[in-house]
C-alpha positions in Angstrom: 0.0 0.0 0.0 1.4 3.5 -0.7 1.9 5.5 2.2 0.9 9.3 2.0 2.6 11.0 5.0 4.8 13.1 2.6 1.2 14.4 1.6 -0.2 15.0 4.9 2.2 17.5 6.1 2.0 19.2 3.0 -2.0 19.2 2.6 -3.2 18.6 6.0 -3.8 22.3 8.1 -0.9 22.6 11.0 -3.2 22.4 13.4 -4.7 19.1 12.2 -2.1 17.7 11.8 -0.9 18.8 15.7 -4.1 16.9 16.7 -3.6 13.7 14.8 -0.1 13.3 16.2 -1.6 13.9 19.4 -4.4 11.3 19.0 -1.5 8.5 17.5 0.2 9.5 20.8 -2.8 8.8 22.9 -3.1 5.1 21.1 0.3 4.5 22.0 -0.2 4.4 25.6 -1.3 1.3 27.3 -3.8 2.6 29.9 -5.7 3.2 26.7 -6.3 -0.4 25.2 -6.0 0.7 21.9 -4.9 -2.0 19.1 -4.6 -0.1 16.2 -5.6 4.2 15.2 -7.1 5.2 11.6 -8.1 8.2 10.0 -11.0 7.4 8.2 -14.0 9.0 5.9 -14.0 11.8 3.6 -11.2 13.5 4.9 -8.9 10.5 3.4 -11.2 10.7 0.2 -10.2 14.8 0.3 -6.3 14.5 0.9 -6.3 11.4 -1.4 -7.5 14.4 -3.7 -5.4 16.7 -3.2 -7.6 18.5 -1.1 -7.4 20.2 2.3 -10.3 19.3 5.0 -10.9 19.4 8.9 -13.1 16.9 9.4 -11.7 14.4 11.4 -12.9 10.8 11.8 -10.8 8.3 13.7 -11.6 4.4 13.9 -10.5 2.7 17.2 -9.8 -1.5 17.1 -10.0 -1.4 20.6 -12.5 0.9 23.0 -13.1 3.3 21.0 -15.2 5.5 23.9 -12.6 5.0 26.2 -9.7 6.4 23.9 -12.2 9.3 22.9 -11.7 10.1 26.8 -8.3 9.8 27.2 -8.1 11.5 23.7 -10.7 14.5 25.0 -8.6 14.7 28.3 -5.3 15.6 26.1 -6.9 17.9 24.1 -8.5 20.0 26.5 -11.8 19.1 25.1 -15.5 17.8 25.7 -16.7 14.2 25.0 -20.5 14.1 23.3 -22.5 11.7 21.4 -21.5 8.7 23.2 -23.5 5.9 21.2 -24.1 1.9 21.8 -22.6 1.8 18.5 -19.1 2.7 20.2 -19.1 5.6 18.6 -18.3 9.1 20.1 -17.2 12.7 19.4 -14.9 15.1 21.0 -15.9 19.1 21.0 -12.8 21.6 21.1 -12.4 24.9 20.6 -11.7 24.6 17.4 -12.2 21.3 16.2 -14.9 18.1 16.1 -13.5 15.0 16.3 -15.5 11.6 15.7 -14.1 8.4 17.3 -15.8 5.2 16.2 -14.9 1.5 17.3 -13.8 -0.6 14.2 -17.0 -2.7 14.0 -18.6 -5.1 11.7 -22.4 -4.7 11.1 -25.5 -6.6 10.2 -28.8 -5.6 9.3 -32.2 -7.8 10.7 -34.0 -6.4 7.7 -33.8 -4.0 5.1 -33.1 -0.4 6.9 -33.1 -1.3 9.8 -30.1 -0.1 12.4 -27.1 -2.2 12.3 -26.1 -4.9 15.0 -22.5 -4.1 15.5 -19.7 -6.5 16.6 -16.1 -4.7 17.1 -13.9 -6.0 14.3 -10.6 -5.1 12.7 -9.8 -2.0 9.9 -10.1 -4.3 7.0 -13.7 -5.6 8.1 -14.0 -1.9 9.1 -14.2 -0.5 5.7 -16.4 -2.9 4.0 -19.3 -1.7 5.9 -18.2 1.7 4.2 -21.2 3.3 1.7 -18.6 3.9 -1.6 -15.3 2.9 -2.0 -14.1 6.2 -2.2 -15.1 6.5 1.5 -13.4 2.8 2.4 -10.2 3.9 3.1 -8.0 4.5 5.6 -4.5 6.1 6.8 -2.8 4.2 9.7 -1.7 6.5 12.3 0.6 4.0 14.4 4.0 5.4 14.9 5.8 2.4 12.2 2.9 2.7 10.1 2.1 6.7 10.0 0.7 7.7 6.6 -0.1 4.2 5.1 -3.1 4.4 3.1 -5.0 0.8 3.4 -7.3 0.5 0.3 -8.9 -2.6 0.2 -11.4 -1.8 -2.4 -10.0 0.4 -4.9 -11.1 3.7 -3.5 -7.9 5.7 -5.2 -8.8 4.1 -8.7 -11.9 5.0 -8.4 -11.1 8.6 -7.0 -9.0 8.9 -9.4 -12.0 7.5 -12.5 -14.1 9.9 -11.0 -16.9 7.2 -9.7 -19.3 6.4 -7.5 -19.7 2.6 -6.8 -21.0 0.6 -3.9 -18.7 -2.2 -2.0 -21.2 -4.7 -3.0 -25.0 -5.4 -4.8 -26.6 -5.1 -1.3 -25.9 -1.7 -0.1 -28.7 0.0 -1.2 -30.6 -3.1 0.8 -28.5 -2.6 4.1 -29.2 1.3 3.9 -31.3 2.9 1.4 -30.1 6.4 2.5 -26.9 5.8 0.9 -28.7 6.7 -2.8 -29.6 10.0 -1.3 -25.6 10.4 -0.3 -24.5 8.8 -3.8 -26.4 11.8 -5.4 -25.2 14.4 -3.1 -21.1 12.8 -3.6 -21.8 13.1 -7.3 -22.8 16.3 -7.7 -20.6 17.5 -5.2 -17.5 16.1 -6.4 -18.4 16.1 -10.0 -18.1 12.0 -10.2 -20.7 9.6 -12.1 -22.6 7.3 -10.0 -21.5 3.5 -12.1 -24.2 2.2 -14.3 -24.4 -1.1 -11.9 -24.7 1.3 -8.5 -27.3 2.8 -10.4 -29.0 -0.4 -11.2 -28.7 -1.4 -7.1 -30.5 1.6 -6.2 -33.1 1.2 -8.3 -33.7 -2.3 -7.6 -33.8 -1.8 -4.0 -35.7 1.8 -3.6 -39.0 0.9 -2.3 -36.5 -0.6 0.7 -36.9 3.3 2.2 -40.3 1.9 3.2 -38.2 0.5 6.2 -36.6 3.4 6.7 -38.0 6.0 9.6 -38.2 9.2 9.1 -35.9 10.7 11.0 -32.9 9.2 9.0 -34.7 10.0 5.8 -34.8 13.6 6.9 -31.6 14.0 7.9 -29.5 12.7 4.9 -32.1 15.3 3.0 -31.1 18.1 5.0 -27.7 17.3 4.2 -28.5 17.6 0.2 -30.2 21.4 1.2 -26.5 21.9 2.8 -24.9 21.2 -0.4 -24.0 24.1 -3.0 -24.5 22.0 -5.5 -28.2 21.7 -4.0 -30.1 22.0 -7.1 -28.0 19.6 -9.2 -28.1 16.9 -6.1 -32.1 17.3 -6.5 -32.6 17.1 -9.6 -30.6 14.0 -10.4 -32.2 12.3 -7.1 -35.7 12.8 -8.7 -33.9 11.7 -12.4 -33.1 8.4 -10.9 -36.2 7.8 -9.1 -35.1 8.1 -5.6 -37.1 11.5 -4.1 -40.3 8.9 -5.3 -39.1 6.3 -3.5 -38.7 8.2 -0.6 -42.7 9.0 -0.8 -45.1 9.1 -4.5 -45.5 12.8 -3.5 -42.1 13.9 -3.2 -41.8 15.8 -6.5 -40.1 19.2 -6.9 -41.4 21.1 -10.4 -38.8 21.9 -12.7 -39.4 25.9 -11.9 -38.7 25.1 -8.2 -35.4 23.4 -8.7 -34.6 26.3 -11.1 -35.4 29.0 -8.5 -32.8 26.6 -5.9 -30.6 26.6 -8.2 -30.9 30.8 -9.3 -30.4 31.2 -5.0 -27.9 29.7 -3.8 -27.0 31.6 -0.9 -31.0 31.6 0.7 -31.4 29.5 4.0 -33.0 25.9 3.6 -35.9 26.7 4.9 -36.4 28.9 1.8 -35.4 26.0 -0.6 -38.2 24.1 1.2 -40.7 26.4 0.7 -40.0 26.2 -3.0 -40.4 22.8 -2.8 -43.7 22.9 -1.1 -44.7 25.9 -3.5 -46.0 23.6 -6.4 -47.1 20.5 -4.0 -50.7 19.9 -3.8 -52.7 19.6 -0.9 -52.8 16.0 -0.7 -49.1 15.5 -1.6 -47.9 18.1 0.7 -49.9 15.9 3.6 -48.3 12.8 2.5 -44.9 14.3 2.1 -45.3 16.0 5.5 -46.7 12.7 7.0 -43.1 10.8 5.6 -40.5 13.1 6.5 -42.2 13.8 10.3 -40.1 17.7 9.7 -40.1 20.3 12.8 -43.0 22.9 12.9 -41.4 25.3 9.9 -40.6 22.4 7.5 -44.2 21.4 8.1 -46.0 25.0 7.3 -43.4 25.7 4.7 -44.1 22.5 2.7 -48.3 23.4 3.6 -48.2 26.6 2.2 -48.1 26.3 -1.2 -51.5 24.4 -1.9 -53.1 27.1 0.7 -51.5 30.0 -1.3 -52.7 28.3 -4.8 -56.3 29.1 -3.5 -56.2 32.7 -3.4 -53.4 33.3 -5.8 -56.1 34.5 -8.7 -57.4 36.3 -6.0 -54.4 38.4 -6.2 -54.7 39.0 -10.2 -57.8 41.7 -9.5 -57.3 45.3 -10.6 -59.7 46.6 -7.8 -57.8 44.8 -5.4 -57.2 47.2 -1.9 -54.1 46.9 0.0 -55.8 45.7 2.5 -57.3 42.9 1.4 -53.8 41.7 0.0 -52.9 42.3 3.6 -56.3 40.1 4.6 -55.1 37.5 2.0 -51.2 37.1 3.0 -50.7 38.0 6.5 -51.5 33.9 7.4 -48.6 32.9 5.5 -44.9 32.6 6.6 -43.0 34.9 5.1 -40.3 32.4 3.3 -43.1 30.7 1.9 -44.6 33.9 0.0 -40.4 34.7 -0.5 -40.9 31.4 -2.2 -43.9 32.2 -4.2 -42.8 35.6 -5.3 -39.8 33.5 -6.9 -42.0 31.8 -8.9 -44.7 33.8 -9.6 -45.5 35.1 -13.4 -44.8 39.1 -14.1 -48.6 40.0 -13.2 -50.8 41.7 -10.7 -49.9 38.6 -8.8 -46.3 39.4 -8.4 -47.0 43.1 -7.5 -49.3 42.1 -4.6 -46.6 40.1 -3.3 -44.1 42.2 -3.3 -45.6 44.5 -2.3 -46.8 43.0 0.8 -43.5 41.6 1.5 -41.3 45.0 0.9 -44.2 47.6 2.0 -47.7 46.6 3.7 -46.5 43.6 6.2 -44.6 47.0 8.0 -47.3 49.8 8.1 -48.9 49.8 11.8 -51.1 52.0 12.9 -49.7 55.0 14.8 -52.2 54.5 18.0 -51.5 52.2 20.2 -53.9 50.0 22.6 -53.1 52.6 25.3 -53.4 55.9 23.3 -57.5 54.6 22.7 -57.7 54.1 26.7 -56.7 57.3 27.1 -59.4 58.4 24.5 -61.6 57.0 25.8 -62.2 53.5 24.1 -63.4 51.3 27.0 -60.7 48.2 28.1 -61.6 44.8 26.3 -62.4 43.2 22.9 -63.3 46.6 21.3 -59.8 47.8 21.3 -58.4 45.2 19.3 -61.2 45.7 16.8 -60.8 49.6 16.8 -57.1 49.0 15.9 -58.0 46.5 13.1 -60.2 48.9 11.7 -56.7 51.9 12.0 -54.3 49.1 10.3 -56.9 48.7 7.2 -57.3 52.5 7.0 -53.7 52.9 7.2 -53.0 50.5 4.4 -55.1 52.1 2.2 -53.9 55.1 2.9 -57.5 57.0 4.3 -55.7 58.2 7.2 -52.1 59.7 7.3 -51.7 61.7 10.6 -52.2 60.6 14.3 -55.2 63.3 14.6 -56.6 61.1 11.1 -56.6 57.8 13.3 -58.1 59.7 16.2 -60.8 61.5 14.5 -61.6 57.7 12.6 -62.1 56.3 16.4 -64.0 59.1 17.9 -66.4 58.7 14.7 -66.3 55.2 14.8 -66.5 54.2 18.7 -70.4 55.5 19.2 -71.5 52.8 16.2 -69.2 50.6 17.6 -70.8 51.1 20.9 -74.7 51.7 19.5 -74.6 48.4 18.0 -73.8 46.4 20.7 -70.4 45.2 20.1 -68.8 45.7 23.0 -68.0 42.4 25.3 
């Protein structure tokens, strides 16, 4: 196996490089119980590359939570994420680092979460997702900077593909067609024509899959820069409708990802939701189980679809836009402005968004005490009654909103509305 430690000090940050001769240390000693140290995952795939990165993954043969102590205790850092899949990270001031024990897993069904048996590096690696993520750099002392490769990952770096360690892995973990779309678009590889096959033979495995990892891998793909692209060639392949029949994104949503790149995911999600309809936003919703904002950005479109010819009228006050939008969240209508045609439509949108959401009236609840406006329901209404005025423009001054509620407070009153 080559050895790559002539290419570590020149790709690998200083202070990385500190912290990985501080964790080889750390293995070294025997209060640890540590076998053998590995750097692993994509920051081998990145240096194999040529490319710096700071993400630092270390497999353990041995205990691979107790060296993430002893390792933390060194480094002046916090241990978190202990799992029963001997897994753990350490938080410093500067840097994450993710300790896993060398394991072997197995998998009681399709999706399901792995049994895990400790094991050795080589065993290690072929529970890997790609061979381009199966290798590893030994960090011993007599073996620093030997790359083990046992399944071609710098041929296939270097080929620029993205191939599975074997016909099943799309079985084992159906998530990994949602990473082999975000590793291809990202790196600018092709997914092989077998892989391919694989995941489409296996896709309605995500069935088994709950929600929670579903989401997550997604939310990953919204973290990518190459968003868009990741998207569109995970609905080109079939895997978003694997994921759920009404996972769909329309071709003028993933062009609106794609034309802003630099907008928050919660943005990119409204523009997904912004073409679903009601009954595949529901479904969608249902699948992914998202937090509260996922779920009323993804909701919003089929809502906003109802009222959006509304929005075409000429005789159209600002006011009733007002009455019309103000139920929406505001990343959602971001979303539909976006997308919507050069019309009336448009201009009632941004217009609410740039001008009308901000115009208040200039009374407050305590200015109508003091003239006069008796405490309770009626307030509330009075100042409903300002804010409409105010938006289309019938009153300007404070003496306009004061003379409206001195002429308007005996109806009010007369006609029994007060509670």
């Amino acid at each position: 196996m080559p050895n790559v430690a002539n290419l570590m000090e020149r790709s690998v940050p200083q202070p990385v490089l500190d912290t990985l001769r501080c964790a080889a240390l750390v293995a070294s000693w025997e209060t640890v119980k540590v076998q053998k140290l590995y750097l692993v995952g994509g920051m081998v795939r990145d240096l194999v590359r040529g490319e710096s990165s700071v993400d630092i993954d270390l497999s353990v043969v041995g205990n691979g939570p107790g060296y993430a102590a002893a390792l933390s205790n060194e480094l002046g850092g916090q241990v978190t994420k202990v799992s029963k899949f001997g897994t753990a990270a350490i938080e410093t001031d500067t840097l994450t680092i993710d300790v896993a024990t060398a394991r072997v897993e197995t998998y009681e069904h399709p999706g399901a979460l792995p049994n895990v048996t400790p094991s050795g590096i080589t065993e290690d690696l072929a529970r890997r997702d790609f061979t381009i993520n199966a290798m590893a750099i030994d960090l011993s002392s007599n073996c620093w900077g030997e790359l083990i490769d046992p399944h071609g990952g710098m041929s296939d770096l270097m080929m620029k593909r993205i191939k599975t360690l074997h016909a099943d892995s799309f079985a084992d973990d159906p998530t990994r067609a949602l990473r082999a779309v975000r590793y291809e678009t990202r790196l600018g590889f092709k997914i092989q024509g077998s892989t391919i096959d694989d995941m489409q033979r296996d896709g309605a495995r995500f069935d088994a899959v709950s929600p929670a990892r579903v989401l997550a891998d997604f939310r990953y793909i919204l973290g990518e820069a190459s968003r868009a692209e990741a998207l569109s060639r995970a609905e080109e392949l079939g895997v978003l409708g694997s994921i759920s029949p009404a996972f769909r994104i329309s071709s003028r949503s993933l062009q609106a990802i794609k034309d802003t790149p630099d907008h928050e995911p919660l943005f990119h999600v409204s523009l997904i939701g912004a073409r679903l309809t009601k009954s595949e936003a529901d479904t969608l919703i249902e699948r992914l189980d998202p937090p509260a904002d996922w779920r009323d950005a993804l909701g919003a479109g089929s809502t906003y679809q109802e009222i959006a010819s509304v929005l075409e009228r000429s005789d159209l006050r600002p006011s009733e836009i007002a009455e019309l939008l103000s139920g929406f969240p505001i990343l959602a209508l971001e979303a539909q402005l976006q997308l919507a045609p050069a019309t009336r439509q448009r201009a009632a949108l941004r217009s609410w968004l740039e001008e009308l959401r901000f115009r208040e009236p200039l009374l407050s609840g305590d200015d109508l005490l003091e003239a006069g406006v008796p405490r309770g329901p009626l307030i509330g209404r009075l100042l409903d009654e300002l804010r409409r005025a105010r938006l289309d423009r019938t009153v300007g001054t404070r003496d306009d909103e004061l003379t409206l509620v001195k002429r308007r407070l005996p109806v009010m009153l007369s006609n029994g509305k007060e509670r």
